[in-house]
TIMAR-933417 format. One record per residue (C-alpha): residue in one letter; x, y, z. Coordinates in steps of 0.5 Angstrom, whole numbers, plus 500, padded with zeros to 3 digits. Example, Ala and Ser with C-alpha at 12.3 -4.5 7.8 and 13.67 -1.06 7.14 Angstrom:
2
A525491516;S527498514;
END
This chain:
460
X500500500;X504507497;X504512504;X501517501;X494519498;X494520491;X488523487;X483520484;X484520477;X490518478;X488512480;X484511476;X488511470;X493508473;X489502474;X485503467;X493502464;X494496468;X487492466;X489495459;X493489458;X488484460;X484480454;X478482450;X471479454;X467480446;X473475444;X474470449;X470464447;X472460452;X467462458;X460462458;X459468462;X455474460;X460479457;X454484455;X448486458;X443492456;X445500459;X438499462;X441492467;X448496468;X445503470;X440498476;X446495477;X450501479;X444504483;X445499487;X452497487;X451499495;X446494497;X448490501;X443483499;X442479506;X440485510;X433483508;X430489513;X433494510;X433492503;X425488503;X424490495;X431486493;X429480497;X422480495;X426481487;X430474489;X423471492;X419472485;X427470481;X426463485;X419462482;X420464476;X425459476;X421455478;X417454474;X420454468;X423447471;X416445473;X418445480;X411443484;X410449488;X408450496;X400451497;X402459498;X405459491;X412459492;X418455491;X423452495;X430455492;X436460493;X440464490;X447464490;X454467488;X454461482;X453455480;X460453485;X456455491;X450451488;X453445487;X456445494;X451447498;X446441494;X451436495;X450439503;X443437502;X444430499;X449428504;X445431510;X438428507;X442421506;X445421514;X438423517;X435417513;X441412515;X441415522;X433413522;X434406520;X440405524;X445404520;X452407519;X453414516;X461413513;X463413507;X457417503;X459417495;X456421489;X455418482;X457422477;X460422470;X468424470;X466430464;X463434471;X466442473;X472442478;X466445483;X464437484;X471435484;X472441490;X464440493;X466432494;X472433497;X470440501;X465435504;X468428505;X464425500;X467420495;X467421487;X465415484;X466417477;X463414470;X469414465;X469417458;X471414452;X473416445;X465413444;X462416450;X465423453;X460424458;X456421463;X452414461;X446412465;X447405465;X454406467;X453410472;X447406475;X452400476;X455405482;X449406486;X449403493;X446405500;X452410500;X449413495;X447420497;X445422489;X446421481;X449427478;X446429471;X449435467;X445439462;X451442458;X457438459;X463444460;X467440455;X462438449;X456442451;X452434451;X446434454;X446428459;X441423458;X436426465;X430420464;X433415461;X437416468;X431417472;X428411468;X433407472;X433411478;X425408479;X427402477;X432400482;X427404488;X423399486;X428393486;X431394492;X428400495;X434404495;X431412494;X437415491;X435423488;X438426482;X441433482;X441436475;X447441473;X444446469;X449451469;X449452462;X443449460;X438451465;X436457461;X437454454;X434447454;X426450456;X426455450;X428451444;X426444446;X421445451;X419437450;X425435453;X424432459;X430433464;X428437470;X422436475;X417432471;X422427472;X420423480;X428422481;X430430481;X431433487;X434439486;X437443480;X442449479;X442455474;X448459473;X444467471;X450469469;X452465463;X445464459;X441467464;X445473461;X447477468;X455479469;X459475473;X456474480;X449469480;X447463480;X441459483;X439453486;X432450487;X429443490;X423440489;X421441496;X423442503;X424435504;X431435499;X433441503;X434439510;X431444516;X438443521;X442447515;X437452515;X439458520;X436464522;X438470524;X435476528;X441481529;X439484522;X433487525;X428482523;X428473524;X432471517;X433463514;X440463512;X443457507;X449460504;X456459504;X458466505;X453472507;X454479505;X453480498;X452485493;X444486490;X446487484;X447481481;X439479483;X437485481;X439485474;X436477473;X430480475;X431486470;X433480464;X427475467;X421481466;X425485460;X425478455;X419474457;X419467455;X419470448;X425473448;X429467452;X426464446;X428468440;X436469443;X437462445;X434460437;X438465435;X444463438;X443456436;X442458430;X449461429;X452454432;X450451427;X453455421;X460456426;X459449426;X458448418;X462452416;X469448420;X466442418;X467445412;X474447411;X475439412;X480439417;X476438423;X472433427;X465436430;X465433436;X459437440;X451436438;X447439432;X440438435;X438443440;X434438444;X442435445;X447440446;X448447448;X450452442;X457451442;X462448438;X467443440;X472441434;X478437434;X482436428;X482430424;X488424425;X493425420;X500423420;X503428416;X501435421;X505436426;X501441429;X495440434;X490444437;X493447442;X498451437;X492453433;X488456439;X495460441;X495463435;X489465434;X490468441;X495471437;X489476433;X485477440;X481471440;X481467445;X480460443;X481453449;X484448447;X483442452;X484435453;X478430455;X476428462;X481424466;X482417462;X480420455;X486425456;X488423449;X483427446;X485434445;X480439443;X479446442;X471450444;X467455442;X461459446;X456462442;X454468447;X448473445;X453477443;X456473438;X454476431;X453472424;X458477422;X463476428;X463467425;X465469418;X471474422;X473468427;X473462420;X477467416;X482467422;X481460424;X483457416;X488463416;X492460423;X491453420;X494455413;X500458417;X501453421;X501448414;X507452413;X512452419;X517447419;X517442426;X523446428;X521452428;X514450431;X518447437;X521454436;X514457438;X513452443;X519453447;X517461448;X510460450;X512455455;X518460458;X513465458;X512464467;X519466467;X519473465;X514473470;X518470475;X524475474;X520481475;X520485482;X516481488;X512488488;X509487480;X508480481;X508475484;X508467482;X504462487;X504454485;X497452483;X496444483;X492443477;X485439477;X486436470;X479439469;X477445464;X473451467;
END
């Protein structure tokens, strides 16, 4: 901290030259997470920058905001609601804080139960696909719970139900389905699940729940393929999360969990508090948080309409598969994600076709295209599929028709130039990319400084 004051501009410019060097968000196609938001969302958020969102005395209307998300929500999923009309359901930082909190719940739940039979309550396992996001890896292990992954293969990259079923036991706490696989966009077969789940309760009496990872497809699937069954018309689905900041177009900051009732949300991880002024149930990691963030969800939610949920999600499925359409075509790749919108989110996932005389890979290819601003992923599969590299592409509300014919110029250029580049001189390219962590390491302690990750293997 310098010891003196400085003025305000000053500051601000000094930090606006730093963030200067940070990528573009409009190009980074790697996240899923909302990088527009209309001047009407941004001018509500910034009035409310200042609100501090648990102090519901204070602040009645913010949480009644939050109350009418959750129902709407809700219903969207075809939650059963209470006879006064409301549904069970939270609203959270993101989809990490909901995963957590609904592994809590399922944990909790199995334990009572087991506690009720007299049985022990040791060793509680999760099912789940090994294509999850890290936040199960980081739910299971903050919980003490064991991952029981079904594997990927080069014929399965996610979850596959009759493989997942072979895993349940009484230690079960629950079956993990994700709507919108983060290294594919697949939609995981929910019923098929669900089928399996009631036929082993009535087999063998084991009533293990499904939790639905929604966190992608939450806000896609009911708008462009509200056939699918995936959510609470399913009797094994307990519990579902949404992220509202990635296609439930809020910025960074909100996510959402709902339950199917009070019976899948234990009361004992409820916890009321009255030192803010009034009595106040509390189920959360944190506590303070901004308003913001809810408040634009409810902005996007009454702003759209199921309408205009509809015509954006169609939209942005029907730029997928011209991006899709036109890779495929250049011949050099292999599609790997879903054209059906009932199947996959509106993302391209593309590897490049086997060939013994390229000596490139996906990962050069992705560098540079970073090299012209686009930020591109390029990832191996879910652990024991790692022989698969892959690059990804999010299709966002802001991505245009226009911006697709743009990034296919720049993705046939990046190959074409690769084409040209002998193994030596890649190698070369290589070498320099790997050695970009020391540049930082010599730098002064007070520029930088560098801290030891333990990687998860997993993609974000």
């Amino acid at each position: 901290m310098p010891e003196d004051d400085m003025p305000p501009e000053a500051a601000y410019q000094f930090i606006k030259d730093e963030l200067a060097l940070d990528g573009n968000p409009v190009l980074n196609l790697a996240s899923f997470v909302t990088t527009y938001m209309e001047p009407h969302a941004e001018k509500l958020m910034a009035e409310n920058l200042s609100k501090n969102f648990i102090d519901a005395e204070e602040y009645p209307m913010t949480a009644e905001l939050q109350n009418r998300c959750v129902n709407m929500i809700a219903d969207l999923f075809h939650a059963p609601m209470s006879d006064g009309g409301s549904a069970i359901g939270v609203s959270t930082v993101g989809s990490s804080e909901a995963i957590i909190l609904s592994t809590l719940a399922m944990k909790r739940r199995w334990q009572l139960k087991r506690k009720e039979a007299g049985k022990s309550t040791e060793k509680p396992n999760l099912v789940m696909g090994a294509n999850v996001q890290v936040c199960w890896e980081k739910a299971v292990r903050y919980l003490d719970v064991e991952a029981r992954y079904v594997n990927c293969d080069s014929e399965h990259l996610y979850l596959t139900p009759e493989r997942a079923i072979e895993l349940v036991d009484e230690n079960t706490i629950g079956v993990v389905a994700i709507l919108g696989s983060t290294y594919t966009g697949h939609y995981e077969d929910v019923k098929a699940m669900d089928t399996l789940l009631q036929d082993l309760k009535k087999k063998s009496g084991l009533d293990v729940p499904m939790h639905v990872d929604a966190a992608s497809g939450g806000f896609v699937a009911p708008f462009v393929a509200p056939e699918l069954e995936w959510d609470f018309r399913l009797p094994s689905v307990a519990s579902i999360n949404v992220s509202g900041h990635k296609y439930g177009l809020v910025y960074a900051g909100v996510g959402w969990n709902i339950w199917r009732s009070k019976e899948f949300l234990p009361d004992d991880l409820v916890f009321h508090i009255n030192y803010l002024g009034s009595d106040q149930a509390s189920f959360t990691l944190n506590f303070s948080k901004g308003a913001s963030q809810v408040i634009a969800q409810y902005y996007v939610l009454i702003r759209l309409g199921k309408a205009g949920f509809q015509a954006i999600m169609e939209n942005l499925h029907a730029n997928s598969d011209y991006l899709s359409s036109q890779i495929e075509a250049t011949g050099w790749f292999d599609i790997l994600s879903a054209h059906d919108p009932a199947h996959g989110l509106p993302l391209v996932a593309f590897s490049l076709k086997k060939s013994s005389q390229r000596h490139f890979d996906e990962f050069d290819i992705a560098h540079v295209l970073r090299e012209r601003g686009w930020i591109v992923p390029a990832y191996t599969m879910a652990p024991k599929a790692e022989h698969i590299k892959l690059l990804r592409i999010v299709l966002r509300e802001d991505f245009s028709r226009n911006r697709c014919d743009l990034l296919i110029h720049d993705l046939k250029a990046s190959v074409e130039h690769l084409l040209k580049l002998d193994e030596a001189t890649l190698k070369h390219k290589r070498d320099i990319k790997a050695n970009w962590a020391t540049v930082f390491k010599s730098l002064p302690k007070k520029a930088v400084e560098a801290k030891p990750q333990q990687e998860s293997g997993r993609v974000c």
